[in-house]
C-alpha positions in Angstrom: 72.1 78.0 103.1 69.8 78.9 106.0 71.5 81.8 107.1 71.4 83.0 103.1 67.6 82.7 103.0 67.5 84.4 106.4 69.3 87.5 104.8 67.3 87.0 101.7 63.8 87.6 103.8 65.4 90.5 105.1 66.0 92.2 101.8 63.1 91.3 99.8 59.7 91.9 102.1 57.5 91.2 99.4 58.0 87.5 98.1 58.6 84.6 100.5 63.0 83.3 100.3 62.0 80.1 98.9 60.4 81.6 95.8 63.6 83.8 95.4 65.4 80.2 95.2 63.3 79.1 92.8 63.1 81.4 90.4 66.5 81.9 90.8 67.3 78.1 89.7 65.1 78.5 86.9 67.0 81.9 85.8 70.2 79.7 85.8 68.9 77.0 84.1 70.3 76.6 80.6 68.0 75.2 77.6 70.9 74.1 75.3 74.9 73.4 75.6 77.3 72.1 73.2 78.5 68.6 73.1 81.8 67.5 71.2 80.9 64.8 68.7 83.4 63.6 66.2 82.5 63.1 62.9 84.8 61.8 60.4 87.9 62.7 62.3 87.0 65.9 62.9 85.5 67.2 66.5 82.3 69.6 66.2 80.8 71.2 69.0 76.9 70.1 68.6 74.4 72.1 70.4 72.1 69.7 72.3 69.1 70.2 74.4 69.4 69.9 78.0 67.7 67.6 80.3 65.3 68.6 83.2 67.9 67.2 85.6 71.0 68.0 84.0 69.1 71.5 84.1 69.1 71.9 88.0 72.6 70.3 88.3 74.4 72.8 86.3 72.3 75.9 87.9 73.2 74.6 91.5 76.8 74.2 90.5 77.1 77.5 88.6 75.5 79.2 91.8 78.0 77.3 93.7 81.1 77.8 91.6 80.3 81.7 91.7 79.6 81.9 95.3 83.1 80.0 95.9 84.8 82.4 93.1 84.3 85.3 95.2 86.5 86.1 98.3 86.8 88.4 101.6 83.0 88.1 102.9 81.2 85.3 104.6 79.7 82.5 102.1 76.2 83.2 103.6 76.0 86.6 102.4 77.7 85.7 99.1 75.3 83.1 98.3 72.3 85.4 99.4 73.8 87.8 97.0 74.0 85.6 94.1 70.6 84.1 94.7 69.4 87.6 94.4 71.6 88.5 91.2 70.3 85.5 89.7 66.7 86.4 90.7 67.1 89.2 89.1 68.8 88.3 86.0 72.4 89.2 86.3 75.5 88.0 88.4 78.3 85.2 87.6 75.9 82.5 87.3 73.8 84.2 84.7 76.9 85.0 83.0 77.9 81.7 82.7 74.5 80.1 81.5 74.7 83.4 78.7 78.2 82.0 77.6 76.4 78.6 77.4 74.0 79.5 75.1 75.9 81.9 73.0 78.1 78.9 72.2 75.1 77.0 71.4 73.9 79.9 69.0 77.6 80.1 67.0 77.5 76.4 66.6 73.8 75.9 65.6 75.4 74.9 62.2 76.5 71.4 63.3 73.4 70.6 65.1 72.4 68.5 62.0 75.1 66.6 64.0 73.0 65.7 67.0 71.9 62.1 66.4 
């Protein structure tokens, strides 16, 4: 992690690594999911707000998972690139919070469901 926010200072001059991190986290950080409920034998996927820790667990393990997903360079630098991706609004990690919340969106119809 260290060595990550040692690359990171060396790319962006302008705003101090730990911000990067943050606002990188807070890119990541998904405002809804969907939750299976059943309901009268049936099994709906109910969109359900997230909580603030729930929040930074699945940003840090997105991060993780996508910095682990990618092969043939040292972690370091892959985790400095995907802090920077997410800092920025794109990368693996984005992509998986987007496929979060587009799920959320389709199902928005059962969320009478969320009791």
């Amino acid at each position: 992690f260290y060595d990550a926010m040692d690359i990171i200072e060396s790319k962006v001059k302008d705003v101090p690594p730990l911000e990067v991190f943050e606002k990188a986290i807070d890119n990541v950080k998904p405002m809804v999911e969907v939750r299976s409920r059943r309901v009268g034998g049936a099994n709906y996927q109910v969109p359900m707000q997230v909580s603030s820790r729930r929040q930074l667990s699945l940003a840090i393990r997105w991060i993780r998972e996508a910095v682990r997903a990618g092969k043939g360079r040292p972690t370091c630098k892959r985790l400095a690139d995907e802090i920077m991706a997410a800092y920025r609004g794109e990368g693996a990690a984005m992509g998986t919070r987007e496929n979060v919340h587009r799920m959320a969106e389709a199902n928005k119809a059962f969320a009478h469901f969320a009791w």
